[in-house]
N, C-alpha and C positions, 0 to 999 in steps of 0.2 A: 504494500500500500504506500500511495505517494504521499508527501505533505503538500507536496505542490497543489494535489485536489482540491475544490473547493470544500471545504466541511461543513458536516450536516447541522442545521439548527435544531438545538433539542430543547423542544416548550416543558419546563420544569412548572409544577402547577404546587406553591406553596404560601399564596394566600392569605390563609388565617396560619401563619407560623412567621415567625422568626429565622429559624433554625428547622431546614430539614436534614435527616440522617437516612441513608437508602447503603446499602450492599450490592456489590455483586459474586453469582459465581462465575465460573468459566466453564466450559463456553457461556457466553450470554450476547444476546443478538445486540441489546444495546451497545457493546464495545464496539466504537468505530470513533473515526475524524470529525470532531465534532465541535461547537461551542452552545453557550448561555449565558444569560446574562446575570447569574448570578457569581459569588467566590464560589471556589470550590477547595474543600481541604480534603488530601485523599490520601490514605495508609493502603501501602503494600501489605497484604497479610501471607498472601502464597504467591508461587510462580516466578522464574524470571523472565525478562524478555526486554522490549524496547517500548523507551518514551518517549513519546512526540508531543512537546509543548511551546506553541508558537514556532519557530525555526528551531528549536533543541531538538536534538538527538543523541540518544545518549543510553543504556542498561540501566533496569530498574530490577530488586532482587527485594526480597521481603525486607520490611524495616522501609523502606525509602517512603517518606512523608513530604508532601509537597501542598503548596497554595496556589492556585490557578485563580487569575482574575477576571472580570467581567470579560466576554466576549473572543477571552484569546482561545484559540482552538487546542483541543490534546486529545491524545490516545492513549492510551498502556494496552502495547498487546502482547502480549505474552506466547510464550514460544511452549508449545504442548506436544507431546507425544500421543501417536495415534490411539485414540480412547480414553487419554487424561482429559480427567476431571476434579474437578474444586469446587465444593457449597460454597465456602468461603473465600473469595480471589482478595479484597477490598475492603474498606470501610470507607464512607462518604460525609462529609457535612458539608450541606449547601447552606449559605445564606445571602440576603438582598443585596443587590451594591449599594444601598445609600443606607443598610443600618447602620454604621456607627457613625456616618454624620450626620443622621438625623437625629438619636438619642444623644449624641454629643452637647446638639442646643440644650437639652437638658440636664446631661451628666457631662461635664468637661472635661472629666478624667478621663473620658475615652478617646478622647485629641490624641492620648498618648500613642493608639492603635495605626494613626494615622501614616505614619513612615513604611509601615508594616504593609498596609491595605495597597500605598503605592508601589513600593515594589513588586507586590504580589499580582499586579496589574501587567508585568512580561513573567512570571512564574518566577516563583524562589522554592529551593528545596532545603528542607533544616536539617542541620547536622549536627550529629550527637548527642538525638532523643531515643532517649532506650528502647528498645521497642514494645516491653511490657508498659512501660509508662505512658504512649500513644498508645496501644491498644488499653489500657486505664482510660482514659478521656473519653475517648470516642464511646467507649460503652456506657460509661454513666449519661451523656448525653443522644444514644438511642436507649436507653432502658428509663428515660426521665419524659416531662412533659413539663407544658407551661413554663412557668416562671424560672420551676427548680432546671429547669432541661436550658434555660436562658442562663442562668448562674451559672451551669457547669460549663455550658460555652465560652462566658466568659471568663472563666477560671482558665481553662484550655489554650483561649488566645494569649492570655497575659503569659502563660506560662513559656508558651511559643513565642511573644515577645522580648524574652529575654535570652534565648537563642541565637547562638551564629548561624547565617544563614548562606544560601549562594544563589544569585542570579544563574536564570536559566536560559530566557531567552533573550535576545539581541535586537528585535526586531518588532515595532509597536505590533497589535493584533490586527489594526487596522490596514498593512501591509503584508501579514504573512500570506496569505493566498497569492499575492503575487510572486514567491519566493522565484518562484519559476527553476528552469531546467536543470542549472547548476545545485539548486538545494536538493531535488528529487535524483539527481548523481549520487550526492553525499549519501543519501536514505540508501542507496544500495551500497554503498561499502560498508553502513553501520550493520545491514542485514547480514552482509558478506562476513563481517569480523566474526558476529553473534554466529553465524554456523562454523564459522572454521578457527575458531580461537584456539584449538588444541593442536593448530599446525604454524610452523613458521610463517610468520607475516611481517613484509617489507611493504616500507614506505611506498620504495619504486614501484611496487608491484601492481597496488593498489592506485597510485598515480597513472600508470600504463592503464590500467581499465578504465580509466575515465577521460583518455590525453590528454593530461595536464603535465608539466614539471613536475617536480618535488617539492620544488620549495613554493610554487604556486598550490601545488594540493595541499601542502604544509600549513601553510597560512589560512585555506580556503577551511578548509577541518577543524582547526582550531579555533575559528569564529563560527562555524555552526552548531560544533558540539559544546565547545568553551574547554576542548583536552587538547591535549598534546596527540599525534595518533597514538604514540608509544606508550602513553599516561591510560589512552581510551583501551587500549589491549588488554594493559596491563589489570585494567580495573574488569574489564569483562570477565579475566579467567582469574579474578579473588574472588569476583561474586559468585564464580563457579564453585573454586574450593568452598567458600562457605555453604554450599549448600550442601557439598559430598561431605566434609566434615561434621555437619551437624544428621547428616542421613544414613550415613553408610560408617562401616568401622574398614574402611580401606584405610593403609597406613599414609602418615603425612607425605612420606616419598612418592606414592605412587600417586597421589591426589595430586602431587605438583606435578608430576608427568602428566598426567589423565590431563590437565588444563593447559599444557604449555610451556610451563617453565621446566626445563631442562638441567637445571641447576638449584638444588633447595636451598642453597643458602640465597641466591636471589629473589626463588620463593618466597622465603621468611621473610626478606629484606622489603620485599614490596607487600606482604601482608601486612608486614607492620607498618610501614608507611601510609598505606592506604584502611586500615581499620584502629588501628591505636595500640593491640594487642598482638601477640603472635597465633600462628595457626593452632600451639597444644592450647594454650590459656582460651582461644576464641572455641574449639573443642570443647572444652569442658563446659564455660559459658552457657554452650547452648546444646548441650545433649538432649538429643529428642528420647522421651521417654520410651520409645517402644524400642530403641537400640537397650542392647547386652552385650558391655565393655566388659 
């Protein structure tokens, strides 16, 4: 699927709310290139695969929490094996674009939100919210209502406002449809990476499929994804080990083979760079209970 496509308008119908909260599983027919004019706050719960927000592209792996603002277009699709399925892919909270500057005229401490609200208007994703602590939030505000389900949002937001954050997209919403041919280029080398991550991947290589230079696909990648290609590789086949690490009792040597890396101490090296912890600590972290270490 291109970004270049024009995306689909989706009439979200929430009226008498403040705050709506909706799930998905996978498959589900509503995943597609899409916008609303509402924010959108959205948890990764299962699956990995690719996100498209505004001109981003880029691997999304559970745990990855983001804010989509009024109108900019996105997708998260996820890359499934024939017959996989998921109840739970997501968790969702939508809300109005003018609540918090319309309760602002009354509560002025919500001015504070406002930094937040504009960036979130080309897509920011936050970093280093636990993922038990976002899947916390978002359920007290689907399992709440009224006022109390207003309170835990805004508990949610503040909390999120005091998070490091990272711009996603480059490009206002009212321009990405025209991204045009060059950005639907990039879309297939990000697809290209995500299938073949577990093999040697050169810069040239990937420049030759698209005939550009190197140092013009260099440049060109770098501003659409916001990575390096080397940084975007590298992060593709961590999100990979995390999920063979927390799924499967294959040992850490072979999980860094199985993703790519040919060398574990560079393995480790770019684990740790890229999650904060190393592969045994991120292991233990997050053992899925139906493994028997």
């Amino acid at each position: 699927m291109s970004v270049a496509q024009d995306p689909v308008w989706e009439f979200i119908q929430i009226e008498d709310k403040s705050v709506f909260y909706k799930e998905h599983g996978v498959p589900h027919h509503s995943i597609h290139w899409h916008v609303h004019e509402q924010y959108e706050l959205h948890l990764i719960v299962k699956t990995n695969g690719k996100a498209m927000i505004g001109n981003h592209l880029g691997p999304f792996s559970p745990g990855q929490l983001t804010l989509v603002g009024p109108w900019l277009p996105h997708n998260w699709e996820s890359q499934l094996a024939p017959g996989e399925t998921h109840e739970l892919r997501d968790m969702v909270i939508l809300f109005k674009p003018d609540l918090f500057y319309t309760a602002a005229k009354s509560f002025p401490e919500l001015v504070q939100f406002g930094p937040l609200l504009e960036q979130a208007k080309m897509g920011i994703e936050f970093l280093n919210v636990p993922f038990d602590t976002a899947v916390e939030y978002f359920t007290k505000v689907k399992q709440s209502e009224g006022v109390t389900r207003l309170v835990n949002f805004l508990s949610f937001i503040d909390y999120l406002s005091h998070r490091n954050t990272r711009l996603l997209s480059n490009m206002p919403a009212s321009e990405v449809k025209d991204a045009g041919t060059l950005q639907t280029r990039i879309n297939e080398v990000v697809d290209y990476v995500m299938q073949n991550y577990q093999h040697p991947l050169r810069l040239k290589t990937l420049a030759d499929k698209l005939g550009m230079t190197e140092s013009y696909f260099s440049r060109f990648f770098h501003q659409s994804s916001g990575h390096r290609f080397t940084d975007f590789v590298n992060r593709v086949r961590i999100q990979r080990a995390c999920v063979l690490l927390s799924d499967t009792n294959n040992t850490i040597a072979d999980i860094s083979q199985t993703v790519g890396f040919h060398n574990l101490a560079n393995f480790s090296r770019q684990f740790r760079r890229i999650n904060g912890i190393s592969p045994l600590a991120y292991r233990k972290k997050h053992l899925s209970p139906s493994r028997n270490l």
